[in-house]
N, C-alpha and C positions, 0 to 999 in steps of 0.2 A: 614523327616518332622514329621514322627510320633512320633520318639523319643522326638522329643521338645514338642511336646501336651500335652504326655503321660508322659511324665518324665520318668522312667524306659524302655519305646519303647512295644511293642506287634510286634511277630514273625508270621507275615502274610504269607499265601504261594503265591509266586508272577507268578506262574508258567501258572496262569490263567489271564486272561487279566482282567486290573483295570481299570472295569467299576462299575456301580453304584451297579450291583445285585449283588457283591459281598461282603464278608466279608471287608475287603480292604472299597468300597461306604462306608459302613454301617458306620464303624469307622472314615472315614472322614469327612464324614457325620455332625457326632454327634457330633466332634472336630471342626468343622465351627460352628457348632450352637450354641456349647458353647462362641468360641470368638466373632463371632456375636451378640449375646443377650447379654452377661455379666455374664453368668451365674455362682453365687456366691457358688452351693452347694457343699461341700468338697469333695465326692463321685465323681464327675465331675473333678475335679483335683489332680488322685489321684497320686501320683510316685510311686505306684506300679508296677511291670508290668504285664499287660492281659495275663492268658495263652491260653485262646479262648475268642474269640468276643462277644460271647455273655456275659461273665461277666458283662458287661455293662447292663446287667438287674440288679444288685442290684445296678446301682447309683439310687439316690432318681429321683424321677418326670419322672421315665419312668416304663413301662410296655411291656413288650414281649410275643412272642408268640413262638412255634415251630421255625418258618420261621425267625423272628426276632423282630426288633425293631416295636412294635404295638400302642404304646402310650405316648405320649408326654406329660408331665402335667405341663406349668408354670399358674398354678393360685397363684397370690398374691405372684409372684417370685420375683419383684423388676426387674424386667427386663430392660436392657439400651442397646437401638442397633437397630438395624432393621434387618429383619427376613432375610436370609439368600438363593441363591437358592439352596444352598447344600441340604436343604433338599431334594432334588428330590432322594436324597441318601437313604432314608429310605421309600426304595420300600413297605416293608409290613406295612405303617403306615396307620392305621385304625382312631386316633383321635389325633386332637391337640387344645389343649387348651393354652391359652395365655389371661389372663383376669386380670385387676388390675395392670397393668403395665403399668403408663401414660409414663413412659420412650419411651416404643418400640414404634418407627419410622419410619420413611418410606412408601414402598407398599407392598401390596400384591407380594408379586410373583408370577409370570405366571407361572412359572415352578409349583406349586402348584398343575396343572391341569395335573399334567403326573403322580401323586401319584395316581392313579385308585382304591387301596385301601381304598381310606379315606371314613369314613361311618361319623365320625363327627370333625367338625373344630367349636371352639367358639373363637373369640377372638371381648374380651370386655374391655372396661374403656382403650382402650389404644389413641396413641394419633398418626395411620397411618392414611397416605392422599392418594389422587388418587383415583381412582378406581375400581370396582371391575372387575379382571380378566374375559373376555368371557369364558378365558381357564378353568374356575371352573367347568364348560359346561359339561367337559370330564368325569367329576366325576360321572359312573355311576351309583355308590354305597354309595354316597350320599346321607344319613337319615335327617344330621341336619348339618346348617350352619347358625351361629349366630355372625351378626357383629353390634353390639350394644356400643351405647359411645364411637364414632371412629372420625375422621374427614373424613371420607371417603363420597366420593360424586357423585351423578348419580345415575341413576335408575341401579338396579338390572337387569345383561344382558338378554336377552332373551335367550340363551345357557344354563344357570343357571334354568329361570323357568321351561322351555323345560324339566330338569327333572324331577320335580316332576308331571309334566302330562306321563313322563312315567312309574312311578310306580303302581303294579299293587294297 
């Protein structure tokens, strides 16, 4: 499957079980989010082939860190799809933005709430329903969460405010 995402393929060591914290997650990850969303950037399509995983810091609209994949950037992406639960794949993700894209669809995902790293999520001008996750609750490193020009409806869970009374 990878070879078809990737075009050229990336040589994973499979010798480790293909769960999320790994290299393996990370890249399937990113390869769901792209067919997921629509993502147009060339970088994101590329047929070359990955000789380690992290290469996927220089496609455009993302950000890493040591650990991995740290930030997500579609502002003003053109984005078409709806958000994906694969992200749960990119364990060290710290921020994600999604703003300007009446395309993107759908909910929230729950799974959202097992990303423990996230410090900031905005997603704005887009045009998701439902919602919001309790499971955002979990986020205990959660700074800023902005869901602004959405069709999303219902009070803000009590799991959600519950955090920021325990900041110190």
């Amino acid at each position: 499957a990878l070879s078809w995402f990737l075009g050229a393929g990336v040589n994973i060591e499979l010798d480790k079980p293909c769960s999320w914290d790994t290299d393996f997650g990370m890249l399937f990850s990113l390869l769901i989010v792209r067919e997921s969303l629509g993502v147009l950037e060339t970088t994101w399509h590329t047929t070359v082939p990955l000789h380690y995983p992290l290469e996927v810091c220089n496609w455009k609209r993302i950000r890493c860190s040591e650990q991995g994949v740290s930030g997500l950037y579609f502002n003003s992406a053109k984005l078409n799809g709806t958000l994906p639960t694969e992200l749960v794949g990119l364990q060290q993700l710290q921020e994600f933005w999604a703003y300007s894209s009446p395309d993107l669809v759908g909910s929230i995902p729950t799974q959202l709430g097992q990303l423990t790293a996230l410090k900031k999520v905005q997603v704005q001008l887009t045009t998701l329903t439902g919602t919001i996750p309790t499971e955002l609750g979990q986020l205990s490193r959660l700074e800023t969460l902005t869901l602004y020009g959405t069709r999303l409806q219902g009070d803000m869970p009590d799991q959600v405010c519950a955090l920021r009374e325990e900041k110190p």
